[in-house]
C-alpha positions in Angstrom: 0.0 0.0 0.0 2.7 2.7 0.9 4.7 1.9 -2.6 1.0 2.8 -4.5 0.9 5.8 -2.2 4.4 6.8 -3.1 4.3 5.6 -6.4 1.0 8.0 -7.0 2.5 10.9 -5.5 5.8 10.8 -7.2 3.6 10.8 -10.8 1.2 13.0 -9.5 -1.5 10.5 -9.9 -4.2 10.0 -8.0 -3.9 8.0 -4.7 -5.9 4.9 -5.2 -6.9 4.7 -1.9 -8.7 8.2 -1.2 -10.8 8.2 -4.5 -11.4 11.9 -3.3 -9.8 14.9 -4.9 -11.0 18.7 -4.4 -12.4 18.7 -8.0 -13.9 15.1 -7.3 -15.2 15.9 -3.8 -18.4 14.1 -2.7 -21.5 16.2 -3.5 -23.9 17.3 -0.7 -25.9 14.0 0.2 -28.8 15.5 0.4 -29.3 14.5 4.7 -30.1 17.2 6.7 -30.1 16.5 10.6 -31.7 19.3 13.3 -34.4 20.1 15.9 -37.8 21.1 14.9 -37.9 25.4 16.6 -41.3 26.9 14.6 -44.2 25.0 12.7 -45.2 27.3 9.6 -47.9 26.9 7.2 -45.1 25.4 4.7 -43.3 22.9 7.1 -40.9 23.6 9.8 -37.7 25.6 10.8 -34.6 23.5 12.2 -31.8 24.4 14.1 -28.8 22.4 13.4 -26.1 21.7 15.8 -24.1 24.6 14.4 -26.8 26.7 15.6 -28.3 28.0 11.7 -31.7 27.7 11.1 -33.2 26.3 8.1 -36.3 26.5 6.4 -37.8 22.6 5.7 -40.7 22.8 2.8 -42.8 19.8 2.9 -45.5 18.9 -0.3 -48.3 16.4 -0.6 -45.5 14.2 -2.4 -43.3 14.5 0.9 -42.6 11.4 2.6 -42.8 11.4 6.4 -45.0 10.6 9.7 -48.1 12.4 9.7 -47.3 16.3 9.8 -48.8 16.1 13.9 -46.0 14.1 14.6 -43.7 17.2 14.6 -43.8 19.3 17.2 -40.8 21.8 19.0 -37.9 20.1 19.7 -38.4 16.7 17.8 -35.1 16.0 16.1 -35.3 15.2 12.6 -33.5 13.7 9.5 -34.2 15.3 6.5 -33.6 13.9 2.9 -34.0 16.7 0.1 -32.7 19.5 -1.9 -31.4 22.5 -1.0 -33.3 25.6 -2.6 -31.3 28.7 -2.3 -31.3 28.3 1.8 -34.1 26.7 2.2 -34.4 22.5 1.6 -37.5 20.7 0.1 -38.0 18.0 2.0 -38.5 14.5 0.1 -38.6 12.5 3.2 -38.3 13.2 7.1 -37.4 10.9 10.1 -38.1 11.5 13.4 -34.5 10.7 15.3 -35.4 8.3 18.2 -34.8 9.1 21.6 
């Protein structure tokens, strides 16, 4: 393993064992993970553990527990895409306790 480390370096090749390089970096996943602060008429507002607040939009097409499930404080996984700041939400998960 160290020769196809040194061996990649030397030919400035990529290291076959970190298939990551900054213009190959892994994309966003999509998994957003916070607690539930405000309830508006389009979803919810988390608070992630950095302390930012995002907007969630949920749809008819969203797939989650029903919408009463949520209430302040729940902690939530989110799977969806980001929208300027705000994500729409494909899926949520309520985090166990």
């Amino acid at each position: 393993h160290s020769r196809a480390r040194d061996f990649a370096r030397q030919h400035h090749v990529r290291d076959p064992f970190n298939p990551y390089t900054p213009d190959r970096a892994p994309k966003d996943a999509g998994v957003f993970r916070g607690s539930v602060i405000t309830i508006v008429p389009t979803g919810f507002i988390i608070e992630d553990v950095f302390g930012s607040s995002t907007l969630i939009m949920i749809d008819e097409r969203t797939r989650m527990p029903s919408p009463n499930s949520f209430a302040t404080n729940t902690e939530v996984v989110i799977f969806g895409e980001k929208v300027g700041e705000d994500i729409h939400a494909f899926g949520i998960r309520i985090v166990p306790d």
